[in-house]
N, C-alpha and C positions, 0 to 999 in steps of 0.2 A: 505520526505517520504509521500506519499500518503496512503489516507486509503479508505478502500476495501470498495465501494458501499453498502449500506443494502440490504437484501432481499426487494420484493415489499410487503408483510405483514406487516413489520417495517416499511419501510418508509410510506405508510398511518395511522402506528399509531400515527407515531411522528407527522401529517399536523394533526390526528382529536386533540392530547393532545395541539399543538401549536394554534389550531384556538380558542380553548375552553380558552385558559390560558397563550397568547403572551407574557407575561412576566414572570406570577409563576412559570409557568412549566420550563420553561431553564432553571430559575436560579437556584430552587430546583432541577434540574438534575445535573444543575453543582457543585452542594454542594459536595466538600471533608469529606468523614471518615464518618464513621458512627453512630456520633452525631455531631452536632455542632450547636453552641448558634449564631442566628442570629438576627442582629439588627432590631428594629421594627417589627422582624414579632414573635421572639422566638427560643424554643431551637429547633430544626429539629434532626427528627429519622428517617434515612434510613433502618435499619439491623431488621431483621426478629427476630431475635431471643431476640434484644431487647424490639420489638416494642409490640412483645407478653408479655414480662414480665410489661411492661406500663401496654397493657389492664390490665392484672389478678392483679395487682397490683391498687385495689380502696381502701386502705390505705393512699396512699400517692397522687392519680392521679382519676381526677373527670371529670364528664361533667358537674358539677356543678360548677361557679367561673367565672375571668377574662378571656376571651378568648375562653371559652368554647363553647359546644352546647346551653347551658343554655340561654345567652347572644343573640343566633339568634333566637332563635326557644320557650324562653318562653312568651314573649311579642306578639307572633304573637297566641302561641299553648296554651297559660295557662300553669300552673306549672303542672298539673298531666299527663304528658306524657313518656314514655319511654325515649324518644330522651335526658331529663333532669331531670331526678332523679337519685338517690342512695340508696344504705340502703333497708331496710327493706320494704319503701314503693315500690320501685324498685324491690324487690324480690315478693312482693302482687300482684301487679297487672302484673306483670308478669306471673306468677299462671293462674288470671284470664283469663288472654288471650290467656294460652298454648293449653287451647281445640281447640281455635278459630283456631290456624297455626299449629293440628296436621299431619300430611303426608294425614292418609287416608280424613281428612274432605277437607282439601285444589285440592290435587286430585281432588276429586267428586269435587268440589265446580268449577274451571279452565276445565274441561271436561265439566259439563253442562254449562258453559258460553261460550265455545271458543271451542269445538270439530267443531263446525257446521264451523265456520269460516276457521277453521284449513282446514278442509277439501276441502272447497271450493278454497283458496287459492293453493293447488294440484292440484283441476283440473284446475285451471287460466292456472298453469304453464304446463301441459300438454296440452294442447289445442294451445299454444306458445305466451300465455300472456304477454307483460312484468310487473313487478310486482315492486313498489316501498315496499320495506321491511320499512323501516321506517316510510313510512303514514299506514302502513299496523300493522305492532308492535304499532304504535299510538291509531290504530283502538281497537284492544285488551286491550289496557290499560284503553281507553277510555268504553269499558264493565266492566270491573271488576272495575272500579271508579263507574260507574252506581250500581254494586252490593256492595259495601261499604256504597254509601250514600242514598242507595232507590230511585233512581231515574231511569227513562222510558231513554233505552238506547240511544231513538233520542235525547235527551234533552241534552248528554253528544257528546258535536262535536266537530269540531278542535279548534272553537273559545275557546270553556272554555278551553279544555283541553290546551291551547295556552297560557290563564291568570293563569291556575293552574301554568304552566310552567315559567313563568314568575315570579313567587316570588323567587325560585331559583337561576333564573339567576338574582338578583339581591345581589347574594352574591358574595364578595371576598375575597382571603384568607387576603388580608393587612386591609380589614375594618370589625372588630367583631360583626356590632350593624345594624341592618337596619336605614334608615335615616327613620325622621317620614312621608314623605312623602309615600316611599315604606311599610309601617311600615300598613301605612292607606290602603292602596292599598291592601297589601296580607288580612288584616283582613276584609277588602270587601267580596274579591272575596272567603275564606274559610268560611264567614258567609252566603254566597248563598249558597251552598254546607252542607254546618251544618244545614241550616234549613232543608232542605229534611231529613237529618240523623236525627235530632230529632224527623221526626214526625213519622221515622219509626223504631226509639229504643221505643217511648211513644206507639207505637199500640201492641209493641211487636211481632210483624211476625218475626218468628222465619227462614223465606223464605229469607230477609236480613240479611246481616251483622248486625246493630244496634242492629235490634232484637235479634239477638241470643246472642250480646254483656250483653242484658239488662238480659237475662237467664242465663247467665252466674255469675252473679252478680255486674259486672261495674257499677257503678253511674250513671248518665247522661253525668256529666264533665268527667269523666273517657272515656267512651265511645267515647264522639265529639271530645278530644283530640286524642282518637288512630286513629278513622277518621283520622283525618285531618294529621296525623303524616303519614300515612300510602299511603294519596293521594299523600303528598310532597316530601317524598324520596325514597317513591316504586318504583311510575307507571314512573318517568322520568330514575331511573336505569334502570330497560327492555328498556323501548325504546333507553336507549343508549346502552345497551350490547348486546339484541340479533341480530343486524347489524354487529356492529364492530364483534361480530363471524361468521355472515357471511362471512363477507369480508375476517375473517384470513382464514376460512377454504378456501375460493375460489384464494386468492392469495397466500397461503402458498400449495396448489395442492392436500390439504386433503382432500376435499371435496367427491371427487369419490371412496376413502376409506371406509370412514367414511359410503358413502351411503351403500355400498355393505356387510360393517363387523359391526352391530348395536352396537357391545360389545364395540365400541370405541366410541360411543355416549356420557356415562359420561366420560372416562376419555378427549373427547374433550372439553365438557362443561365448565370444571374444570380447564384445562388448557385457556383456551377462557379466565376465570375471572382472572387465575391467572393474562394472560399478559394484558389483558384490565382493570384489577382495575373497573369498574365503578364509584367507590368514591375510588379517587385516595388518599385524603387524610382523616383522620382523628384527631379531635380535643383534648385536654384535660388540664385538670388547673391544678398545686400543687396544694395540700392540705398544705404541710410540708416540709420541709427540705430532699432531697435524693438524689439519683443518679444516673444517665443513664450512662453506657457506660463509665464511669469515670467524667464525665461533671458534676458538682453539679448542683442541681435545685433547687428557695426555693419558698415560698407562694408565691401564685399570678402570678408566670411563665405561659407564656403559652408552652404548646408542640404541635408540630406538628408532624403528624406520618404519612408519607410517604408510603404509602404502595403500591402504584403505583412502588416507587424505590426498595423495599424490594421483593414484587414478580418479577418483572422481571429480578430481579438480579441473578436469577437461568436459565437463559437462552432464548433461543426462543421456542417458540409456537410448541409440540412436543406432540401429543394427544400420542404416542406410549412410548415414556417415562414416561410422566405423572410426572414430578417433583412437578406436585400442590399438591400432594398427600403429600408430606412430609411438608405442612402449614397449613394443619388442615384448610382448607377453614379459613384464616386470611383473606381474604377479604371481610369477614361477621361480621368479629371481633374477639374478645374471652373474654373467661371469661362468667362474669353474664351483659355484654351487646351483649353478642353474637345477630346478626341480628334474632329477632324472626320472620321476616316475611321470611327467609331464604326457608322454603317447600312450602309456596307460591307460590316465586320469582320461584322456581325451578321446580314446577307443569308447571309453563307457558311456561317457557324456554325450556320444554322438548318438550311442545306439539308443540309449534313454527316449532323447528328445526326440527320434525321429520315429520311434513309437506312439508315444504321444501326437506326433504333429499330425501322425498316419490316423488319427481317427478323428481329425477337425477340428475347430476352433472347441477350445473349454470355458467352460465358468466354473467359477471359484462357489463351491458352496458355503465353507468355511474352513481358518485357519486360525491360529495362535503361535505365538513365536518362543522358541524353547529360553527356559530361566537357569542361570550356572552353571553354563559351558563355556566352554576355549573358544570354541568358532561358532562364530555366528547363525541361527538355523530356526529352521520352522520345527516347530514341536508336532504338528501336525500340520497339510497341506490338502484338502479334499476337494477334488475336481472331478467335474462330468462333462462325457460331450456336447455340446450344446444345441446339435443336433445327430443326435445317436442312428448310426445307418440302422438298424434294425426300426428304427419308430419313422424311418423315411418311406412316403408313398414308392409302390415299385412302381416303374415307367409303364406305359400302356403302350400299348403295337397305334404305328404309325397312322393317323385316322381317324384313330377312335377317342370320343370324349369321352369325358369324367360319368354322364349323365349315362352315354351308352353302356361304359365297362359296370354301373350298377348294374 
């Protein structure tokens, strides 16, 4: 029996999740049922409905412990960061920082850094540019890293943003712990970046992130932590999701839709994250003795939570149905680690896409999918408008034909 080719949307996802993760990813695709205890790496959770009761469930299930977030990200970030607390302190400085990722302040904040770019980007592609989306989403990520850490947006280029990138990719799912070499390496490259954010949390310009962090009442530790947390697992999710939704919308055909009927703008969004995951997986420790799914699990387990397999287990890439709608955006989390930089991410991703969509249906002229990163991504992504408003006949006055206006 033969089986039926994938559409072209799927099969580019499967080359970028396989270039990113030649070993993880198959195997974890090929995981039977939905739990199962695997050797060396833990217990694996594909089903949504589980994976959601993990999150809400910090009882028994932590980012604190063996395996956890804790294990990569305190050693490089310090203990006061989101990415690895619990509890109460967990609930505090989350508080603190809820002004900072309100909708309207993030909004305003992603419009005055990135309108001007947005726009320009539009006329590239109407004038018949071709247009690399991912040095381009790089470019933006690389402003809004300028406006976190206080620094002059030339100073922020592809080189750093390159070392920024790089301490990620030196994670993988089978090894918990950086080696001390890389260990040495990422706390370099976030201490050049922390100093500029200290000296603009200590001035307190409320014009920066830092500052407004220090008004808000964060510590200083408080403060270079969420930096630096914020530099690490933000700006490299955009750069790898708002591509790979390029790409579904233009090979899955939605795109000339989507440009003409705005109202399908989030529900494509949504759907984008459901089937691209950008953090395909997610971590966590027992606490205590329980159970997933029927599977016991006891202290010191690690889980892995699949959520790359969980969202697109409800199908393909479908802006008009919208299946993402019934997962409560699980690909931000849930619970009380729900992604707080979520209206953020989401401020950017709007203005991106609707730059792009503003200059008409695109083709792909060419892409490649990046090799030995964290999250999944296009190395490059090169698109044009497919019909660029500057190569469009102008209209003729009311009357006249083609033969006459010669």
């Amino acid at each position: 029996m033969t089986t039926a080719p994938l559409p072209k949307a799927a099969r580019w996802e499967e080359r970028v999740m396989r270039a990113a993760h030649p070993l993880a990813y198959p195997a974890l695709k090929a995981a039977r049922g939905p739990v199962l205890r695997v050797p060396g790496l833990g217990v694996l959770v594909k089903d949504a409905a589980l994976l959601r009761s993990t999150l809400m469930d910090t009882e028994h299930f932590t980012k604190n412990g063996p395996g956890a977030p804790s294990d990569l990200w305190t050693p490089v970030l310090g203990p006061s960061v989101l990415l690895n607390m619990e509890g109460a302190d967990h609930l505090a400085l989350r508080r603190k920082l809820g002004a900072l990722f309100a909708p309207a302040y993030v909004d305003a904040l992603a419009s005055a850094q990135l309108a001007g770019a947005a726009s320009a980007l539009t006329e590239r592609l109407n004038h018949g540019d071709s247009v690399d989306v991912v040095a381009e989403v790089r470019r933006y990520a690389s402003i809004m890293i300028s406006q976190l850490v206080g620094l002059d947006t030339s100073v922020v280029d592809d080189d750093l943003f390159a070392r920024v990138s790089s301490i990620t990719g030196f994670v993988r799912l089978s090894r918990p712990r950086l080696t001390p070499p890389q260990l040495a390496q990422a706390k370099s490259i976030l201490a050049e970046l922390t100093e500029h954010a200290q000296l603009a949390y200590r001035a307190g310009d409320e014009n920066t992130v830092p500052g407004r962090m220090r008004s808000l009442g964060l510590t200083e530790q408080e403060a270079m932590g969420a930096v630096g947390a914020f530099v690490l697992t933000g700006t490299e999710t955009l750069v790898s999701y708002i591509p790979r939704l390029v790409a579904l919308l233009v090979d899955s055909g939605w795109f000339p839709s989507i440009a003409a009927d705005r109202a399908l703008v989030e529900p494509a969004i949504a759907e984008g994250l459901r089937v691209t995951t950008p953090s395909p997986v997610m971590l966590r420790s027992v606490v205590s003795e329980s159970a997933i799914g029927g599977v016991t699990v006891r202290a010191g387990d690690r889980v892995i939570l699949a959520t790359f397999a969980a969202n697109r287990a409800l199908g393909p890439f479908d802006p008009s149905a919208n299946v993402a709608a019934t997962l409560k955006q699980l690909w931000f989390g849930a619970g009380t680690h729900f992604c707080l930089g979520a209206p953020l991410a989401m401020a950017q991703i709007r203005l991106t896409i609707d730059a792009l969509l503003d200059a008409g249906p695109l083709t792909i002229e060419s892409r490649s999918a990046a090799r030995g990163v964290l999250i999944p991504s296009y190395r490059s992504l090169v698109v044009r408008a497919a019909q660029p408003a500057a190569a469009q006949p102008a209209a003729q006055p009311a009357g006249t034909t083609e033969t006459q206006a010669i």
